[in-house]
CHARMM internal coordinates of N, CA and C (Angstrom, degrees):
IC EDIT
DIST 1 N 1 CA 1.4436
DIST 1 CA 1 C 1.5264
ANGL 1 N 1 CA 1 C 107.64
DIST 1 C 2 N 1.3530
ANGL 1 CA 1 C 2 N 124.05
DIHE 1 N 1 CA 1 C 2 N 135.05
DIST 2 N 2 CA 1.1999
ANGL 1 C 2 N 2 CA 125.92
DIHE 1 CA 1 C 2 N 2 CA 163.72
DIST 2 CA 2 C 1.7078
ANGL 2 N 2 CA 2 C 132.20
DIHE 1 C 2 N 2 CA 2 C -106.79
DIST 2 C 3 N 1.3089
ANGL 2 CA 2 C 3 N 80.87
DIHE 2 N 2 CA 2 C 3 N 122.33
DIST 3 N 3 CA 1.9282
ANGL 2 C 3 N 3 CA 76.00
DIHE 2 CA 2 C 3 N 3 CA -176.58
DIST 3 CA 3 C 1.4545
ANGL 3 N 3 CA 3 C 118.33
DIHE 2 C 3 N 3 CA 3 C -119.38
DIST 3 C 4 N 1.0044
ANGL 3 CA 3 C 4 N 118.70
DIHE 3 N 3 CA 3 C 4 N 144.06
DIST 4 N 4 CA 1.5610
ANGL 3 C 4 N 4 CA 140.84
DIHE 3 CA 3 C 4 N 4 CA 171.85
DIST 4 CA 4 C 1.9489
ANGL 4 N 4 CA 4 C 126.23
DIHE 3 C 4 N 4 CA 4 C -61.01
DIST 4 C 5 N 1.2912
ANGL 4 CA 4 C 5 N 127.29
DIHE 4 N 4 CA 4 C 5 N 70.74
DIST 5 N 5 CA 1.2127
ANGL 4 C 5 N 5 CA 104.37
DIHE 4 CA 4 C 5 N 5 CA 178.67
DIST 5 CA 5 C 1.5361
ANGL 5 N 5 CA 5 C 105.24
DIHE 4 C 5 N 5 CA 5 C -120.23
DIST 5 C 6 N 1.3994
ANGL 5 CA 5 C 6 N 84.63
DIHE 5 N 5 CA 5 C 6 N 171.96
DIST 6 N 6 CA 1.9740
ANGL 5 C 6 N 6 CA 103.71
DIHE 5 CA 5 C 6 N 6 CA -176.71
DIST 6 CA 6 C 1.6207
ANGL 6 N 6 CA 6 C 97.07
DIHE 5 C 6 N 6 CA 6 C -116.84
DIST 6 C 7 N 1.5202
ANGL 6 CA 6 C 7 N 103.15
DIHE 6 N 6 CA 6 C 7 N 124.36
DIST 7 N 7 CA 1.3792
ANGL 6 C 7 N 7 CA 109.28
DIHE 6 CA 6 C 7 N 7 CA 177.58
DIST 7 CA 7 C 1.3128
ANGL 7 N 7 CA 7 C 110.41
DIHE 6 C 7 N 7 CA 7 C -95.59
DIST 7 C 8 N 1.6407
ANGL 7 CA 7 C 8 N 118.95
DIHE 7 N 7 CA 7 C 8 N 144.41
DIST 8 N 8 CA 0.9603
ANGL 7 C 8 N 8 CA 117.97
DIHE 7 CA 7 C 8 N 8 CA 164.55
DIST 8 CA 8 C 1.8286
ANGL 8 N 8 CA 8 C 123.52
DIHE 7 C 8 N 8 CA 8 C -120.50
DIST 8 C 9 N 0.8060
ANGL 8 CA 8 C 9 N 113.58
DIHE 8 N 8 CA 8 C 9 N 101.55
DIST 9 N 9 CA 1.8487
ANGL 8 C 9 N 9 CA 126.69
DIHE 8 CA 8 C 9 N 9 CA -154.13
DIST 9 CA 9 C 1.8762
ANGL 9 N 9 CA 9 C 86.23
DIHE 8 C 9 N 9 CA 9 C -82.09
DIST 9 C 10 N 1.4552
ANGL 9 CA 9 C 10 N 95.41
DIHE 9 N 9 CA 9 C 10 N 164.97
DIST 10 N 10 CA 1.3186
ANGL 9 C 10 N 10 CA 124.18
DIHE 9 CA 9 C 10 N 10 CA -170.21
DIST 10 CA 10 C 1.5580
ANGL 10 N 10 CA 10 C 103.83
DIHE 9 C 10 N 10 CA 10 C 34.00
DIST 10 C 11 N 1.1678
ANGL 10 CA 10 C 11 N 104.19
DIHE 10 N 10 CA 10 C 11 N 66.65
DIST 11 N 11 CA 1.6062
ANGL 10 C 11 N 11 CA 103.10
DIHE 10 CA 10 C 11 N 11 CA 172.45
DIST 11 CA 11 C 1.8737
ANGL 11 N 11 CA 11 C 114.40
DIHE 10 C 11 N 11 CA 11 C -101.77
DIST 11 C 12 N 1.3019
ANGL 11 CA 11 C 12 N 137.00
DIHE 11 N 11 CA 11 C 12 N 175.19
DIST 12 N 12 CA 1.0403
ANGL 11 C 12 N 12 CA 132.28
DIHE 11 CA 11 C 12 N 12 CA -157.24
DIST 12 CA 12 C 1.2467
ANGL 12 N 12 CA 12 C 103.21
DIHE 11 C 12 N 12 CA 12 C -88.67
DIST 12 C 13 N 1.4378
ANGL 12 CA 12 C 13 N 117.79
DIHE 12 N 12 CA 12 C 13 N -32.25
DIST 13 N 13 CA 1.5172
ANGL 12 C 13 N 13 CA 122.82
DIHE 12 CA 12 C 13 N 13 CA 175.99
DIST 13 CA 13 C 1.5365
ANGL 13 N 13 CA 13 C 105.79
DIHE 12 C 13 N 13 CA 13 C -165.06
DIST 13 C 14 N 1.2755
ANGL 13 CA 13 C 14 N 119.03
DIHE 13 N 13 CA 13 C 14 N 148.58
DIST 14 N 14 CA 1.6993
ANGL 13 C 14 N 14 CA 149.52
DIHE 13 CA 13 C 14 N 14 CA -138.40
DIST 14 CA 14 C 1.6146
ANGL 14 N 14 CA 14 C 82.57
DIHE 13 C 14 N 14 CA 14 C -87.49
DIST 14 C 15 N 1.7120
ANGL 14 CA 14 C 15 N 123.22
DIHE 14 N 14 CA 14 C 15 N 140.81
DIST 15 N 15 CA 1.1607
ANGL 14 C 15 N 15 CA 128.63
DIHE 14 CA 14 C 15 N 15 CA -177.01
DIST 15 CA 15 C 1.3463
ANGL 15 N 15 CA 15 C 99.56
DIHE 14 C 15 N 15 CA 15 C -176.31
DIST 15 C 16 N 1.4748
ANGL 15 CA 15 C 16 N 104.18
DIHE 15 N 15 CA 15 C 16 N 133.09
DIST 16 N 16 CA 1.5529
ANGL 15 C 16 N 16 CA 104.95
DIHE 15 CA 15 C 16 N 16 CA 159.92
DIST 16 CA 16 C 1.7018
ANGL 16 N 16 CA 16 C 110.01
DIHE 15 C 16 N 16 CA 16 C -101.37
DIST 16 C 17 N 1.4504
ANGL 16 CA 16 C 17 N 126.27
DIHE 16 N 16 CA 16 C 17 N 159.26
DIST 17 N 17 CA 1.2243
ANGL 16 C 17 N 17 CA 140.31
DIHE 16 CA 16 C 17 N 17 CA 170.32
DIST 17 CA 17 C 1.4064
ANGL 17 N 17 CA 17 C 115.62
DIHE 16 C 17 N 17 CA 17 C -126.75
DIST 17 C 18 N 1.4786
ANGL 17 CA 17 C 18 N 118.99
DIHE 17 N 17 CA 17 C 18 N 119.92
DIST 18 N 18 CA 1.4379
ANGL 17 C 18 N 18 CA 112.30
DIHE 17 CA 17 C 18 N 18 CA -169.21
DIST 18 CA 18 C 1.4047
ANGL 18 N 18 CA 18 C 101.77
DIHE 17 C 18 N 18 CA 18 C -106.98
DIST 18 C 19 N 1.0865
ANGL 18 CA 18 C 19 N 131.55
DIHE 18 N 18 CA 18 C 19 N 105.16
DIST 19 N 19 CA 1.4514
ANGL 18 C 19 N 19 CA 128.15
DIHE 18 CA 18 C 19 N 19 CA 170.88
DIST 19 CA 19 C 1.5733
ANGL 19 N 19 CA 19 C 132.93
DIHE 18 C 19 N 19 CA 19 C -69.71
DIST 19 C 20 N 1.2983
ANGL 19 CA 19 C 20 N 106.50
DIHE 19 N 19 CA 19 C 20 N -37.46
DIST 20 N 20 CA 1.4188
ANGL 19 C 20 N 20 CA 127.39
DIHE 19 CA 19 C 20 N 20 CA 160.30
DIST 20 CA 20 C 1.5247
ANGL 20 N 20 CA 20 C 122.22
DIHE 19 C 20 N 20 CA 20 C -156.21
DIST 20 C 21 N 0.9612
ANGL 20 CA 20 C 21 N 139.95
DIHE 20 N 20 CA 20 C 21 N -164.40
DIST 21 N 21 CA 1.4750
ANGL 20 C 21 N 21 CA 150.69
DIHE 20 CA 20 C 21 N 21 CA -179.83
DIST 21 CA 21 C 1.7137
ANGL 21 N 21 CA 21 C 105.33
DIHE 20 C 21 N 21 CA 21 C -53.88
DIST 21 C 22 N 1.2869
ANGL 21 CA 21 C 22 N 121.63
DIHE 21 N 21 CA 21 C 22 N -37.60
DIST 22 N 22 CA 1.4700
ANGL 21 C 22 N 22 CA 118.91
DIHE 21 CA 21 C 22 N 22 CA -176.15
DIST 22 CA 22 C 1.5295
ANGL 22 N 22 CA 22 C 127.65
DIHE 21 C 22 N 22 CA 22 C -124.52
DIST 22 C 23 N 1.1629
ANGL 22 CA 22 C 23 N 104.63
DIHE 22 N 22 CA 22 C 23 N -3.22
DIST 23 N 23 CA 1.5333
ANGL 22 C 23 N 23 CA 138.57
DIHE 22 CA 22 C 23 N 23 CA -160.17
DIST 23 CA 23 C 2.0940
ANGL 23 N 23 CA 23 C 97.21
DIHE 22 C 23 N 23 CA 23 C -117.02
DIST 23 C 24 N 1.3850
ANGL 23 CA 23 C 24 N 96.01
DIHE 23 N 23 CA 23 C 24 N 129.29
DIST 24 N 24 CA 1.7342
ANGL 23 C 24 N 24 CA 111.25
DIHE 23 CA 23 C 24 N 24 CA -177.49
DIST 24 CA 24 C 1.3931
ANGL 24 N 24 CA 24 C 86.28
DIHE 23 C 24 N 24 CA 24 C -168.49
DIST 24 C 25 N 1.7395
ANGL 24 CA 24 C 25 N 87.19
DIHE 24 N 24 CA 24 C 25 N 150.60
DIST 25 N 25 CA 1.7630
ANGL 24 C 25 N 25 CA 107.03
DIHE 24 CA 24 C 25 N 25 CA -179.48
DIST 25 CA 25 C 1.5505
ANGL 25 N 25 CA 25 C 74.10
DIHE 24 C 25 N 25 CA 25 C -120.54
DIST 25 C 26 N 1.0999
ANGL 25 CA 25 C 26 N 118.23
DIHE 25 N 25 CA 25 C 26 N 172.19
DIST 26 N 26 CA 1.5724
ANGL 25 C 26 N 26 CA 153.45
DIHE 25 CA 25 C 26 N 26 CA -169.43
DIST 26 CA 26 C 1.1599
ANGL 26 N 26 CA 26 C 123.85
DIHE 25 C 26 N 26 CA 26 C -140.89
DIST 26 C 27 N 1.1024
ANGL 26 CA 26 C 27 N 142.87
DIHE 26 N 26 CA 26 C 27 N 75.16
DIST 27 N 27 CA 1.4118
ANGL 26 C 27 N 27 CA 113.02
DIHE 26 CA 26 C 27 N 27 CA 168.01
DIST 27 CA 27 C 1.9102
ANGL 27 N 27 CA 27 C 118.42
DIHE 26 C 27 N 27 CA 27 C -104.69
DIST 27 C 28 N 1.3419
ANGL 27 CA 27 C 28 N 95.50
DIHE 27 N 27 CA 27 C 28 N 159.39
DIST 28 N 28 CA 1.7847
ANGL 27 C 28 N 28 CA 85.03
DIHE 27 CA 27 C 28 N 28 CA -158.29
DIST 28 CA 28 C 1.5495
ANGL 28 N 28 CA 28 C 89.17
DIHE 27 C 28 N 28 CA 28 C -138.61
DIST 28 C 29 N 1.1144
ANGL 28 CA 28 C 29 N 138.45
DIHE 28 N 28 CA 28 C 29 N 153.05
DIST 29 N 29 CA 1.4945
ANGL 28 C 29 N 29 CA 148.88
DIHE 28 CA 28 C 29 N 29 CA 163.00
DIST 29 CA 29 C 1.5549
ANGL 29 N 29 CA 29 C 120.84
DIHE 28 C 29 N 29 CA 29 C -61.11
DIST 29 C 30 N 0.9737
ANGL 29 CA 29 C 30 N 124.06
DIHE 29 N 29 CA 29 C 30 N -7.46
DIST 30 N 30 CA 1.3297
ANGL 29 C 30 N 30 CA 128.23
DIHE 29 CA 29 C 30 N 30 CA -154.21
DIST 30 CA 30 C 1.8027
ANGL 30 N 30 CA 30 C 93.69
DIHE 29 C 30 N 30 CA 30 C -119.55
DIST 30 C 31 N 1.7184
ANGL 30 CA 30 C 31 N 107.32
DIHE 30 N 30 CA 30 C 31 N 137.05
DIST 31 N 31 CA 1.7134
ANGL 30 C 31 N 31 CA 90.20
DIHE 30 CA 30 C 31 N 31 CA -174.76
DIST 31 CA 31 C 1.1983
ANGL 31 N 31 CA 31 C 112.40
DIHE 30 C 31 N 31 CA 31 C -104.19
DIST 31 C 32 N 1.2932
ANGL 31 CA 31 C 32 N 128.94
DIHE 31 N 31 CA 31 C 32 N -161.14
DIST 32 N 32 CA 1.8589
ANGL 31 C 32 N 32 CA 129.12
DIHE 31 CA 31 C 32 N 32 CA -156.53
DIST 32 CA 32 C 1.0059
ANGL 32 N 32 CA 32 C 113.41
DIHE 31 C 32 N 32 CA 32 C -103.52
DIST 32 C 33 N 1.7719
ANGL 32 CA 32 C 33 N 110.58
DIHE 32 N 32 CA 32 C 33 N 75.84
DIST 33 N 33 CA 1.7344
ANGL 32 C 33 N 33 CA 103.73
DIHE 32 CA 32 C 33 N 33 CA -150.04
DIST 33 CA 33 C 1.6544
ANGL 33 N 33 CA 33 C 72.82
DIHE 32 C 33 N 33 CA 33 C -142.54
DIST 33 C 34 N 1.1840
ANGL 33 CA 33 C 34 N 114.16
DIHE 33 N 33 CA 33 C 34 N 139.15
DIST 34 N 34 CA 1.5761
ANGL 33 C 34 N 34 CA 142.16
DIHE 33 CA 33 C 34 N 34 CA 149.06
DIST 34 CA 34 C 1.5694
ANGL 34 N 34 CA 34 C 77.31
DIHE 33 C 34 N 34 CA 34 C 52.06
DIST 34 C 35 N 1.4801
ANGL 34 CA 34 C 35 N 150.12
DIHE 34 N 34 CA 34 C 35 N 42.21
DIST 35 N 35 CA 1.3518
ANGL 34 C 35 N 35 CA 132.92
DIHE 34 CA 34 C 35 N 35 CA 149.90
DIST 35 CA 35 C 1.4840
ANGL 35 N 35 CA 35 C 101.19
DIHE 34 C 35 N 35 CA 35 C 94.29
DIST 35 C 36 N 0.7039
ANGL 35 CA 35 C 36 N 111.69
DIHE 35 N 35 CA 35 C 36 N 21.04
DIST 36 N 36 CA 1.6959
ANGL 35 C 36 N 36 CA 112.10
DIHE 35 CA 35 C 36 N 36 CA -178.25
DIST 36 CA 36 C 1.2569
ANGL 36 N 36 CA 36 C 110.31
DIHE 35 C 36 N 36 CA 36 C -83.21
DIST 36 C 37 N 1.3627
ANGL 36 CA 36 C 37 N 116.63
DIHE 36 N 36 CA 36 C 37 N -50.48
DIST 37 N 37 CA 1.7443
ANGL 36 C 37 N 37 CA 116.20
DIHE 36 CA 36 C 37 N 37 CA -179.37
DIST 37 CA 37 C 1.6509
ANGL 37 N 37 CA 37 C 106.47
DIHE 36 C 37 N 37 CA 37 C -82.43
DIST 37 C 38 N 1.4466
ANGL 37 CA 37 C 38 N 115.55
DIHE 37 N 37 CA 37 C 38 N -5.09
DIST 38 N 38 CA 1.5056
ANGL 37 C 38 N 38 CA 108.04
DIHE 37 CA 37 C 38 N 38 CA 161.54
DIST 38 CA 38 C 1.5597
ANGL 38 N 38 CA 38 C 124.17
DIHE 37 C 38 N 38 CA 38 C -66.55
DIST 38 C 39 N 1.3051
ANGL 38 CA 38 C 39 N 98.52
DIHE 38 N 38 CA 38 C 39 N -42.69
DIST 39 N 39 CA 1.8164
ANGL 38 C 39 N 39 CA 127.80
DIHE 38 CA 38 C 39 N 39 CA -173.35
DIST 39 CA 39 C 1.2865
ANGL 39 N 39 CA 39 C 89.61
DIHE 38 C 39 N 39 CA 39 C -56.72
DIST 39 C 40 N 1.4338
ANGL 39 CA 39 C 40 N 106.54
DIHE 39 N 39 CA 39 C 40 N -72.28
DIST 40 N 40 CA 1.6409
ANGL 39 C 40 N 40 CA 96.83
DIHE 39 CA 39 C 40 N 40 CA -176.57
DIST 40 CA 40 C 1.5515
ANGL 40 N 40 CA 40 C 140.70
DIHE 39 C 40 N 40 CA 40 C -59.91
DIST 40 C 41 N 1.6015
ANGL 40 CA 40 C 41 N 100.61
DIHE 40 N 40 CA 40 C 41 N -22.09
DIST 41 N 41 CA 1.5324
ANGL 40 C 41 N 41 CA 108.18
DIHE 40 CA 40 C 41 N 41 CA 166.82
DIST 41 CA 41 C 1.5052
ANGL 41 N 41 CA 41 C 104.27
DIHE 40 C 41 N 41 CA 41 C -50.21
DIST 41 C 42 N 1.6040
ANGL 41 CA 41 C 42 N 116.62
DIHE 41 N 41 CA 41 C 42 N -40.21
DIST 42 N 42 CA 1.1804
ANGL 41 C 42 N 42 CA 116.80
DIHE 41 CA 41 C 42 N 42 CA -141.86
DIST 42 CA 42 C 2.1852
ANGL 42 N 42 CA 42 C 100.99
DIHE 41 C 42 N 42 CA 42 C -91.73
DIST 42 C 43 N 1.1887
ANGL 42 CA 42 C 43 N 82.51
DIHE 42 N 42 CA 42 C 43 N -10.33
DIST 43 N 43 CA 1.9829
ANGL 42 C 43 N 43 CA 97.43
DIHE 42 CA 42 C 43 N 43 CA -170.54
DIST 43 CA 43 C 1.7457
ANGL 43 N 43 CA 43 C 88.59
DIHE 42 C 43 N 43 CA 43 C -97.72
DIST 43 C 44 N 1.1628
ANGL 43 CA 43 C 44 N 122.85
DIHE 43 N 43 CA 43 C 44 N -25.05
DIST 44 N 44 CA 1.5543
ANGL 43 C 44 N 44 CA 114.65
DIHE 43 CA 43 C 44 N 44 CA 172.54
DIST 44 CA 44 C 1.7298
ANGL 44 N 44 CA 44 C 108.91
DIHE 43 C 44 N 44 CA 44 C -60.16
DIST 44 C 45 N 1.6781
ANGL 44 CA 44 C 45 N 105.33
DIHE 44 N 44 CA 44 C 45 N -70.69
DIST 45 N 45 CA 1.2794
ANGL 44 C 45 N 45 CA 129.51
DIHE 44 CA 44 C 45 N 45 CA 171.31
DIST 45 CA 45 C 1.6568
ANGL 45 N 45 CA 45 C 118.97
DIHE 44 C 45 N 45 CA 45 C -30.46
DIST 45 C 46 N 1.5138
ANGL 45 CA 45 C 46 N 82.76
DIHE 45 N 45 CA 45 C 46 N -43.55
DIST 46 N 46 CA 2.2726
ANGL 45 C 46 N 46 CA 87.30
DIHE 45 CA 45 C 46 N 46 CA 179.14
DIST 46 CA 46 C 1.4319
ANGL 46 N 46 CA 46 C 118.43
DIHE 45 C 46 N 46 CA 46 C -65.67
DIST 46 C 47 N 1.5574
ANGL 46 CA 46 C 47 N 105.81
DIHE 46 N 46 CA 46 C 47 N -34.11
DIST 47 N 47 CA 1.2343
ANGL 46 C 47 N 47 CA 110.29
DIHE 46 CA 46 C 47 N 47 CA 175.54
DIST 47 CA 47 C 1.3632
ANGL 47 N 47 CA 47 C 130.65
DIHE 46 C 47 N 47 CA 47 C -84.90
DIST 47 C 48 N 1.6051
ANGL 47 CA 47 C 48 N 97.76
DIHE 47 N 47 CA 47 C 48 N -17.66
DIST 48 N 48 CA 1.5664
ANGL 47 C 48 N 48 CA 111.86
DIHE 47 CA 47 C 48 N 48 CA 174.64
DIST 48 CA 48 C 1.9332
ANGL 48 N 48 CA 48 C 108.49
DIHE 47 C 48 N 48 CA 48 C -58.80
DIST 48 C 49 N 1.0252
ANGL 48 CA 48 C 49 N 97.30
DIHE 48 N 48 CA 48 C 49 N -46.12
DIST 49 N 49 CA 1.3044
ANGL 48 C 49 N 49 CA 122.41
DIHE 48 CA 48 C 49 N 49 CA -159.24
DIST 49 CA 49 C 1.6439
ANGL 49 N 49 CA 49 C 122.03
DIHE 48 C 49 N 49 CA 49 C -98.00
DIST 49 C 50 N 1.7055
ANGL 49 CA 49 C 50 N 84.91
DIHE 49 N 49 CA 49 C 50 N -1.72
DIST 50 N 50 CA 1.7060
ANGL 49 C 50 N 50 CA 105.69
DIHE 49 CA 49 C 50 N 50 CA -173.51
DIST 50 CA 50 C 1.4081
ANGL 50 N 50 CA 50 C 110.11
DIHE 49 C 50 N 50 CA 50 C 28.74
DIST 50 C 51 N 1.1446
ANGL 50 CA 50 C 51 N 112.96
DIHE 50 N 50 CA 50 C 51 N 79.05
DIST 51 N 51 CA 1.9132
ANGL 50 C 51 N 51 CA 130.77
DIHE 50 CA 50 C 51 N 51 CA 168.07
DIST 51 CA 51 C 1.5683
ANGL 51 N 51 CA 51 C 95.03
DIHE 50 C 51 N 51 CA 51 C -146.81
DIST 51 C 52 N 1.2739
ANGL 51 CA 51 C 52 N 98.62
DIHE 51 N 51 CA 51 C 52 N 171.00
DIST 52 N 52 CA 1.5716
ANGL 51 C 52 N 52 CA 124.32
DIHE 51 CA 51 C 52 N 52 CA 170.21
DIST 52 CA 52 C 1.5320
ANGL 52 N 52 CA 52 C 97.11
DIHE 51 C 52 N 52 CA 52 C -74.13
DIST 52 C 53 N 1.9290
ANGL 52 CA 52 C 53 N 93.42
DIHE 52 N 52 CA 52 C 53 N 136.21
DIST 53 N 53 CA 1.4711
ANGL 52 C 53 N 53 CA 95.35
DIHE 52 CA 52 C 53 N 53 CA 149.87
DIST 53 CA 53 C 1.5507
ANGL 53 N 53 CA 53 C 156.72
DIHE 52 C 53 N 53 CA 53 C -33.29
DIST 53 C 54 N 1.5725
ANGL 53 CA 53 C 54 N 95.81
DIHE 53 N 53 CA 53 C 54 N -40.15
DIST 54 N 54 CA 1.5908
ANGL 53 C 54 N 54 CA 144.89
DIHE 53 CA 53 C 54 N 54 CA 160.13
DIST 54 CA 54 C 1.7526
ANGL 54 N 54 CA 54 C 117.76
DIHE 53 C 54 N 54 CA 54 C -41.91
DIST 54 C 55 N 1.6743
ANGL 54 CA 54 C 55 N 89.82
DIHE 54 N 54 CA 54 C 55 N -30.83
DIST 55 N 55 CA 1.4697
ANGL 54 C 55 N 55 CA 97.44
DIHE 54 CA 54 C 55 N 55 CA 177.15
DIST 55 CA 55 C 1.3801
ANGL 55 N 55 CA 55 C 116.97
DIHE 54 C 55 N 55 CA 55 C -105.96
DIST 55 C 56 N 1.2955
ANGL 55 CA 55 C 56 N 130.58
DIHE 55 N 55 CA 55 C 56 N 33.48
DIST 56 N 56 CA 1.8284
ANGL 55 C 56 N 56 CA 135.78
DIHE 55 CA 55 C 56 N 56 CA -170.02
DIST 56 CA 56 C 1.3772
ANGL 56 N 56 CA 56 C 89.87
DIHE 55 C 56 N 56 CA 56 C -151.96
DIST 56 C 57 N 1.4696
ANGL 56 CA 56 C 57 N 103.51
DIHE 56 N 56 CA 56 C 57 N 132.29
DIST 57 N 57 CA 1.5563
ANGL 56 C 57 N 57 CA 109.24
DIHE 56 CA 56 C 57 N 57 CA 179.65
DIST 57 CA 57 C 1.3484
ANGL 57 N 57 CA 57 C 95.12
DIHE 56 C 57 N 57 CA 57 C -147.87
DIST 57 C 58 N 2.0276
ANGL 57 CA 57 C 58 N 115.98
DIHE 57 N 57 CA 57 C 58 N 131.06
DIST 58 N 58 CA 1.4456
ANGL 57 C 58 N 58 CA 103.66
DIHE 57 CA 57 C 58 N 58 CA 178.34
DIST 58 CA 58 C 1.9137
ANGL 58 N 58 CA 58 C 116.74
DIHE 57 C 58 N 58 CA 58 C -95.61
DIST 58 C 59 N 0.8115
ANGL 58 CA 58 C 59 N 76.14
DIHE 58 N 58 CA 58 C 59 N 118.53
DIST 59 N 59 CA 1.8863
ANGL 58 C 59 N 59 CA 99.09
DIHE 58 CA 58 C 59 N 59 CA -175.60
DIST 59 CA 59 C 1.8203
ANGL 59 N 59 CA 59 C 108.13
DIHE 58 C 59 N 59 CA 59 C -52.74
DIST 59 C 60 N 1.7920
ANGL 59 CA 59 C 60 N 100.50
DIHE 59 N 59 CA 59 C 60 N -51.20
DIST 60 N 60 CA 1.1671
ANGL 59 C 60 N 60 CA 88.19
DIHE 59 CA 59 C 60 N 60 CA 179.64
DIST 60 CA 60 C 2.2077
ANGL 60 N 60 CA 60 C 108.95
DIHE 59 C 60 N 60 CA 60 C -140.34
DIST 60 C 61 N 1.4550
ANGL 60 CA 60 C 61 N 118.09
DIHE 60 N 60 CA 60 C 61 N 152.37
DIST 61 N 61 CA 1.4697
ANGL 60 C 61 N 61 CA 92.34
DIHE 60 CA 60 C 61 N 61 CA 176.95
DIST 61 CA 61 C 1.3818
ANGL 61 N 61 CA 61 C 113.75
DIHE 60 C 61 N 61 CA 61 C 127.76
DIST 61 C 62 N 1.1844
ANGL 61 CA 61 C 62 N 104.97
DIHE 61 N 61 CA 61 C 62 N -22.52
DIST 62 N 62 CA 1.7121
ANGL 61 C 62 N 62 CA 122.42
DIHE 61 CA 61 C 62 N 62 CA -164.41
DIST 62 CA 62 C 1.4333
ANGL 62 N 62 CA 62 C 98.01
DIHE 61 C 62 N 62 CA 62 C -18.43
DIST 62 C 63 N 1.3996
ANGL 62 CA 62 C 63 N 95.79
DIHE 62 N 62 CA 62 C 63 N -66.91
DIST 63 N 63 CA 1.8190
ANGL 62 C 63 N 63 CA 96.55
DIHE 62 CA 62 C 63 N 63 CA 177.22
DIST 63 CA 63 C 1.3545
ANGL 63 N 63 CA 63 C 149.67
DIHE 62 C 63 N 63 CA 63 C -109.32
DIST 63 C 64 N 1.5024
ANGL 63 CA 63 C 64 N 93.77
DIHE 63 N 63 CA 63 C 64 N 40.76
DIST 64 N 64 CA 1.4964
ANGL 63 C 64 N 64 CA 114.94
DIHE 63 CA 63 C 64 N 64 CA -163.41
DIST 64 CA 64 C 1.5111
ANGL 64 N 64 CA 64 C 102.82
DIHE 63 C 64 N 64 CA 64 C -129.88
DIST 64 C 65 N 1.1469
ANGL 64 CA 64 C 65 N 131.22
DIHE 64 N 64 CA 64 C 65 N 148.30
DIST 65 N 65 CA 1.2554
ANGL 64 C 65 N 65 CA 135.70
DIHE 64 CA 64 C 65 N 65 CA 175.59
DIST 65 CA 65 C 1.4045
ANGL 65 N 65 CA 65 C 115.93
DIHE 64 C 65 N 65 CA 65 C -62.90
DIST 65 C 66 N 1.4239
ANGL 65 CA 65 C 66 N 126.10
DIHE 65 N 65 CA 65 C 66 N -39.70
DIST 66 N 66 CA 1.4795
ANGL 65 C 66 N 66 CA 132.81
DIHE 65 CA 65 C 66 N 66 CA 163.11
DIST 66 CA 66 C 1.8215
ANGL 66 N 66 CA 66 C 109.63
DIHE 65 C 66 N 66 CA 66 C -74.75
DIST 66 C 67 N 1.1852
ANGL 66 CA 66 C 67 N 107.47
DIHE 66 N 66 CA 66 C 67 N 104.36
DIST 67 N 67 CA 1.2934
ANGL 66 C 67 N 67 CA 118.13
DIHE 66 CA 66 C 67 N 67 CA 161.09
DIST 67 CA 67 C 1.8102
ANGL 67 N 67 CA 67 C 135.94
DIHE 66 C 67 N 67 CA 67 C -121.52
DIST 67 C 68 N 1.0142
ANGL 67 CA 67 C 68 N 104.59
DIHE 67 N 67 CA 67 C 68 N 158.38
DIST 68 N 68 CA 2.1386
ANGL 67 C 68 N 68 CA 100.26
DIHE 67 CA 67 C 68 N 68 CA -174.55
DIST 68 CA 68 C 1.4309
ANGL 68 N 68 CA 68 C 89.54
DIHE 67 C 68 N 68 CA 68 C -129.08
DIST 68 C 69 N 1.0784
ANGL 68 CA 68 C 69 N 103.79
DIHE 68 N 68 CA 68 C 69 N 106.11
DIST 69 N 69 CA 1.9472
ANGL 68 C 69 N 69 CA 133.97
DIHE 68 CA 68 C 69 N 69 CA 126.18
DIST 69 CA 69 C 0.9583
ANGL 69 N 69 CA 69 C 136.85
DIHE 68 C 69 N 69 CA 69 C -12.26
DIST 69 C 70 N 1.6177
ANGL 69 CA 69 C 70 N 143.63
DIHE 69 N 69 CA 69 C 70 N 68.32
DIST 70 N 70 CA 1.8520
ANGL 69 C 70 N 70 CA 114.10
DIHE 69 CA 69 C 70 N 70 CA 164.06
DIST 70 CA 70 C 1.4529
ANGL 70 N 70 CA 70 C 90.44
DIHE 69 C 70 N 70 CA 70 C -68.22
DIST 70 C 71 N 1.5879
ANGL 70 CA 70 C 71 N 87.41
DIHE 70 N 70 CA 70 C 71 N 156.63
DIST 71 N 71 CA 1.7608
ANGL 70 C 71 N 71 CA 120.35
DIHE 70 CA 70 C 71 N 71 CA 174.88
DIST 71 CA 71 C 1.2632
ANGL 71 N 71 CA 71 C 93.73
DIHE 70 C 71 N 71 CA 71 C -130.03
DIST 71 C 72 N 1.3788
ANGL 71 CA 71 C 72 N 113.89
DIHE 71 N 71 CA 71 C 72 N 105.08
DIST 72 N 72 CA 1.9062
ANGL 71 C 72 N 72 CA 107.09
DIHE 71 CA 71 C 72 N 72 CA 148.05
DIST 72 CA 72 C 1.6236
ANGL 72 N 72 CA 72 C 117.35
DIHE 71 C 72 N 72 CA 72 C -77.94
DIST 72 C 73 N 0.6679
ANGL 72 CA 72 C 73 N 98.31
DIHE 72 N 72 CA 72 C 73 N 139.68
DIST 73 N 73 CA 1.9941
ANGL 72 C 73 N 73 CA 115.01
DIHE 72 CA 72 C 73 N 73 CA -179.30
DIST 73 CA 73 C 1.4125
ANGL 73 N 73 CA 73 C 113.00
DIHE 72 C 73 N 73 CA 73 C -127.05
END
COOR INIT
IC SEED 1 N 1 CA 1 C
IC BUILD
């Protein structure tokens, strides 16, 4: 499955926002430094979705606030 979110790094506190079926905002505490606020997009998402981390890989975005998601499930 592929999904669409917009991260928002150094935020005040860690939250997912589901807007529709493919679409999530993120925001995570941790800022966009050496992959850190990726990791955590991605430890938000695992739990959203109750899977392993292991199973979400970002395809595209690395360093852009707009990024797309595979989710294995």
């Amino acid at each position: 499955m592929k999904i669409f979110v917009k991260a928002k790094p150094n935020a005040k506190e860690e939250k997912l926002e589901k807007i529709d079926e493919e679409h999530f905002i993120v925001s995570v505490k941790e800022p966009p430094v050496q992959g850190r606020a990726n990791a955590a997009i991605i430890k938000v998402l695992a739990l959203y979705f109750l899977i392993s981390p292991s199973n979400i890989r970002i395809i595209s975005g690395f360093t852009s606030k707009s990024k797309i998601l595979d989710i294995q499930q």
